[in-house]
C-alpha positions in Angstrom: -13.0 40.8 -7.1 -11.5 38.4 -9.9 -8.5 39.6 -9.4 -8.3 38.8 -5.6 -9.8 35.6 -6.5 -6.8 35.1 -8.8 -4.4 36.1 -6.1 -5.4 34.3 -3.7 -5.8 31.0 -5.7 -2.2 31.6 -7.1 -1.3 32.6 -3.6 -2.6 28.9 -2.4 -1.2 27.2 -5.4 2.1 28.2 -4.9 1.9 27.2 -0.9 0.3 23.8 -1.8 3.4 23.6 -3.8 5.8 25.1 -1.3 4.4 22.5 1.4 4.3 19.2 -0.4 7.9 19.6 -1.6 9.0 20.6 2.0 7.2 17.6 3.8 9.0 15.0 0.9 10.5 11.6 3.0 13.8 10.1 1.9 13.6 9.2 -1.7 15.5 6.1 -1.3 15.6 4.2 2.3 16.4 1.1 4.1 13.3 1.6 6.4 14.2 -1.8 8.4 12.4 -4.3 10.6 10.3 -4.1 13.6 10.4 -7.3 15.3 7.4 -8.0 17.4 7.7 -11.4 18.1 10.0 -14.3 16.9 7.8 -15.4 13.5 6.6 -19.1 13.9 9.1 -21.6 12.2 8.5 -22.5 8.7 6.8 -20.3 6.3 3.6 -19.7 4.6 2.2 -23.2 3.1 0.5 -24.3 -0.3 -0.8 -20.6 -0.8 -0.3 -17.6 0.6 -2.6 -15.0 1.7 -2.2 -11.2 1.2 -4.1 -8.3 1.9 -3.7 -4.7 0.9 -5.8 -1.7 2.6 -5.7 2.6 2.0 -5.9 2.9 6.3 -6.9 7.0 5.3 -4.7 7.7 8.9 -7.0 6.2 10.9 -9.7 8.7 9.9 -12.5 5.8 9.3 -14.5 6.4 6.3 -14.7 9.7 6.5 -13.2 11.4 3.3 -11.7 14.4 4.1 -9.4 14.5 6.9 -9.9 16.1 10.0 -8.2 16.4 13.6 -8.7 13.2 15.7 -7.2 12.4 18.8 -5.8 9.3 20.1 -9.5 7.6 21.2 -10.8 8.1 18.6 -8.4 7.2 15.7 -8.0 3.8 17.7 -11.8 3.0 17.7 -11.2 3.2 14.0 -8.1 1.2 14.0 -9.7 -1.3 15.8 -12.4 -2.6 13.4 -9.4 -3.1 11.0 -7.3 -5.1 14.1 -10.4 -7.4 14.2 -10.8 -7.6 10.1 -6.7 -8.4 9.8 -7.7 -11.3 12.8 -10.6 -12.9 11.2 -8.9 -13.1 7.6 -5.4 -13.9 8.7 -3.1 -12.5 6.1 0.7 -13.7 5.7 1.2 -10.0 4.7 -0.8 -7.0 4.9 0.2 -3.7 2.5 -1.0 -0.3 3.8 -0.9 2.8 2.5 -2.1 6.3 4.0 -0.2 4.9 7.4 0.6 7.1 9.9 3.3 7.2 12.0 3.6 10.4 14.8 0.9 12.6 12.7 -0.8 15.6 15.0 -4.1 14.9 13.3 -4.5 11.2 14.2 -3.4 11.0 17.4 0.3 11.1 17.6 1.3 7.2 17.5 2.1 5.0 15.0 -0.8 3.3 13.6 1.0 -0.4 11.8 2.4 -0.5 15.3 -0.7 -0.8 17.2 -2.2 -2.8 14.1 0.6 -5.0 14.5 0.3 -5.3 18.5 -3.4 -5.7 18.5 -3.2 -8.4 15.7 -0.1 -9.9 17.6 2.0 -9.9 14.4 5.7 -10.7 14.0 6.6 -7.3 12.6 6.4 -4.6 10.2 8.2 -2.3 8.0 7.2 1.4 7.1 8.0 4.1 4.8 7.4 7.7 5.6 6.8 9.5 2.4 5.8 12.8 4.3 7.7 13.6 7.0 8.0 17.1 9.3 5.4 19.9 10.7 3.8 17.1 12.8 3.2 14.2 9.8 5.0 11.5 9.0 2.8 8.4 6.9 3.1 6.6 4.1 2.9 2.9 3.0 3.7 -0.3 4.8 4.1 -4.0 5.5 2.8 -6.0 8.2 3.5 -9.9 8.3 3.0 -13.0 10.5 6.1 -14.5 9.4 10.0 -12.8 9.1 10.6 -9.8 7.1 14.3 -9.2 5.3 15.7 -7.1 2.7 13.0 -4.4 3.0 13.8 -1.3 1.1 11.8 1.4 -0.1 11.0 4.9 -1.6 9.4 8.2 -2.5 8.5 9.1 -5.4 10.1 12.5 -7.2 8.1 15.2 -5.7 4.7 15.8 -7.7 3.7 19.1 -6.2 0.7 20.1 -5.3 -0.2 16.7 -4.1 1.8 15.5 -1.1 4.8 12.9 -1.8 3.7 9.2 -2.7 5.9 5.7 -2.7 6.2 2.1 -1.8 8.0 -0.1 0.5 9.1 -4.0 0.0 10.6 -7.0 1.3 11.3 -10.2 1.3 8.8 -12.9 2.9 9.8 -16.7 2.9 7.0 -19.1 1.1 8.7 -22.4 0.7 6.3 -23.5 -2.0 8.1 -21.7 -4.8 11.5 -22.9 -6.3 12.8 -19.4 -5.1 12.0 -20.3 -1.5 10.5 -16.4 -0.9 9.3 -13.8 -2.9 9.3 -9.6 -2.6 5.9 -7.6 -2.0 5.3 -4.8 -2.0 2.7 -1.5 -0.8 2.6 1.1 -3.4 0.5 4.0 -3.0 -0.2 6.7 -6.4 -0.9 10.0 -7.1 -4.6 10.7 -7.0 -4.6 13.7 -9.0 -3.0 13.5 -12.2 -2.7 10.6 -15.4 1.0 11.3 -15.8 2.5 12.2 -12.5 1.2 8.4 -12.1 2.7 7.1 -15.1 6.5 8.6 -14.2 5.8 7.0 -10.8 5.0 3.6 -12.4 8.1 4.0 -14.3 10.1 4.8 -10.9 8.7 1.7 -9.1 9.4 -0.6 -12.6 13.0 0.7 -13.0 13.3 -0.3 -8.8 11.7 -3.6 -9.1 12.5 -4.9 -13.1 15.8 -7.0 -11.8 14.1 -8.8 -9.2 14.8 -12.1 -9.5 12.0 -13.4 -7.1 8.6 -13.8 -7.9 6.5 -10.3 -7.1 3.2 -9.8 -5.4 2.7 -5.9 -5.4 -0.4 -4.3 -3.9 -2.1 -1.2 -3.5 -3.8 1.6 -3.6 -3.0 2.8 -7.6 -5.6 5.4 -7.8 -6.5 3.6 -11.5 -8.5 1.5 -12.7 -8.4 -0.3 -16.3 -11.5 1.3 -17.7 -10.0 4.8 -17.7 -5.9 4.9 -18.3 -3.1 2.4 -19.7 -1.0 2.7 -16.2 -1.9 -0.5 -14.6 -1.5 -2.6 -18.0 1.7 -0.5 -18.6 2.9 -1.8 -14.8 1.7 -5.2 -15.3 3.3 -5.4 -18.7 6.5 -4.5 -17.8 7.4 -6.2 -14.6 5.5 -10.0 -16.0 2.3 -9.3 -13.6 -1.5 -10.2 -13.7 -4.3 -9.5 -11.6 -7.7 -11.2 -11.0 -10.8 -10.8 -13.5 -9.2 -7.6 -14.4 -12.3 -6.2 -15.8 -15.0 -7.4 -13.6 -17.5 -4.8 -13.2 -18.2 -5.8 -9.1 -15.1 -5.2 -7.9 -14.7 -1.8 -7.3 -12.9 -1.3 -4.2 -13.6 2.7 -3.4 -17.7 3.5 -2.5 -17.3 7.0 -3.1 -16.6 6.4 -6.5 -17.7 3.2 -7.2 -14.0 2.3 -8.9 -11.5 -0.3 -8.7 -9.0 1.8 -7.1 -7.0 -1.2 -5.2 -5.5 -3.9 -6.8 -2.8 -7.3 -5.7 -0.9 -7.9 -8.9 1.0 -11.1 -9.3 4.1 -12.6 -11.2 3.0 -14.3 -13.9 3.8 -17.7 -12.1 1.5 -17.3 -9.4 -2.2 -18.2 -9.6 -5.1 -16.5 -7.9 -7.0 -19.2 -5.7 -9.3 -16.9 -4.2 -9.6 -12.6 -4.5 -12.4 -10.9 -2.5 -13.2 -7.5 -2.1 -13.9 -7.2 1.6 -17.3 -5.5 2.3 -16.3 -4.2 6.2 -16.3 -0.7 6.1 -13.6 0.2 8.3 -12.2 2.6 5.2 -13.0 5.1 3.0 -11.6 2.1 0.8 -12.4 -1.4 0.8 -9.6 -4.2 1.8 -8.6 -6.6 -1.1 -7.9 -10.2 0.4 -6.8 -12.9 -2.4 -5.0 -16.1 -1.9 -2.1 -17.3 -4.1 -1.2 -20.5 -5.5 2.0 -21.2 -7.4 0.9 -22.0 -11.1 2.7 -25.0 -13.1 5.4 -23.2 -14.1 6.1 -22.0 -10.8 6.3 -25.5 -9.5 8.2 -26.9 -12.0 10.7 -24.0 -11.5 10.5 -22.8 -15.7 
């Protein structure tokens, strides 16, 4: 009997393995724009507001993913509609987006999030992609979109594939006249398959020369591992009260899993976990300011 056991873990090991690799999405992409609507003229004022949200593919708060049809992922799609309504983000990251998956529904989920919100577009990265899946992170915004690009991650078998998306939004209030965000999602399962993917996304974003908001669900917290300091140190970021004990954004766990990092430059007028449960994660909502330096363009 151990020795079937052993088999047959191996046996589901290696097609865990097998799987994830197969299902990878492009490791480098220009995902492009989908226009909705022509964005209103102008750009975001004095601050801008972001929000970032783990969407678990429509699935609610459930935490282990089950077969949902159409119906029914939209009546959970729609409490998050109403939440991105009331709080009115410039720009919305997602992660755990689906786009065409058999198990929630077969449609794209940031499109009907952008309809139902009556956004000017979105941009979307699929991470996994074949045998009826295709998610990953995104980018939904109110005003124009541009120079969106985005990646996977090098394969991290067994876990399926993991990456981020970003582009370019407008905000007139910084000398720059715009500045790149971006929705990351990590590996849940493993310290250092998330460390070599925080060195992927810092060697992609380290030449930036526009200020950075980069948000997400990083599967870390600061209490426990070095590899949001390590992110934050190398590409010049910051985050709100980093150590705050009340901010924990997953229930299951009670831990800070999500997080909206800024450029040194900007300043946090306002972060707020978002108690709605329409996740198995809560939304992060914050509101930037540029700091002095940022307004004095040093």
């Amino acid at each position: 009997m151990v020795a079937m056991g052993y088999s047959a873990a191996v046996a589901v090991t290696a097609c865990a393995w097998g799987l994830s690799s197969a299902l990878q999405g492009s490791r480098r992409q220009r995902p492009g724009v989908c226009t909705l609507r022509p964005a209103p003229a102008g750009s975001p004022g004095a601050s801008l507001r972001v929000l970032t949200l783990n969407l678990a593919h429509g699935r609610g708060d459930r935490l282990v993913q089950r077969l949902v049809g159409r119906g029914r992922a939209q009546s959970h799609l729609a409490p998050i509609a109403a939440l991105l309504r009331r709080q009115e983000p410039h720009v919305a990251a997602f992660q755990e987006a689906d786009a065409q998956a058999f198990w929630s529904g077969r449609f794209n989920h940031v499109d009907y999030l952008a309809r139902a919100t009556g956004s000017a577009g979105y941009t979307q990265m699929r991470h996994v992609e074949g045998m009826g899946l295709a998610y990953g992170t995104a980018l939904l915004a109110s005003c124009a979109l541009r120079e969106e690009r985005g990646g996977t991650f090098q394969p991290s078998p067994p876990t399926f594939a993991k990456g981020w998306i970003s582009a370019v939004l407008p905000w007139s209030a910084v000398p720059a006249g715009a500045i790149r965000v971006v929705s990351v999602h990590l590996d849940f399962s493993r310290t250092s398959c998330r460390r070599a993917q925080v060195r992927e996304l810092v060697s992609e974003l380290r030449a930036e020369a526009l200020p950075l908001v980069v948000m997400g669900d990083f599967n870390s917290d600061l209490n426990r591992e070095a590899v949001l300091n390590d992110l934050m140190r190398e590409l010049g970021l910051h985050t709100f009260a980093p150590h705050q004990p009340d901010l924990w954004t997953h229930p299951a766990t009670q831990r800070r899993l999500d997080w909206i990092l800024a450029s040194q430059g900007l300043d946090f007028a306002r972060h707020e976990v978002l108690s709605e449960t329409v996740s198995d994660h809560r939304a992060v909502m914050a509101e930037l300011i540029p700091g002095p330096s940022a307004r004095s363009g040093q």
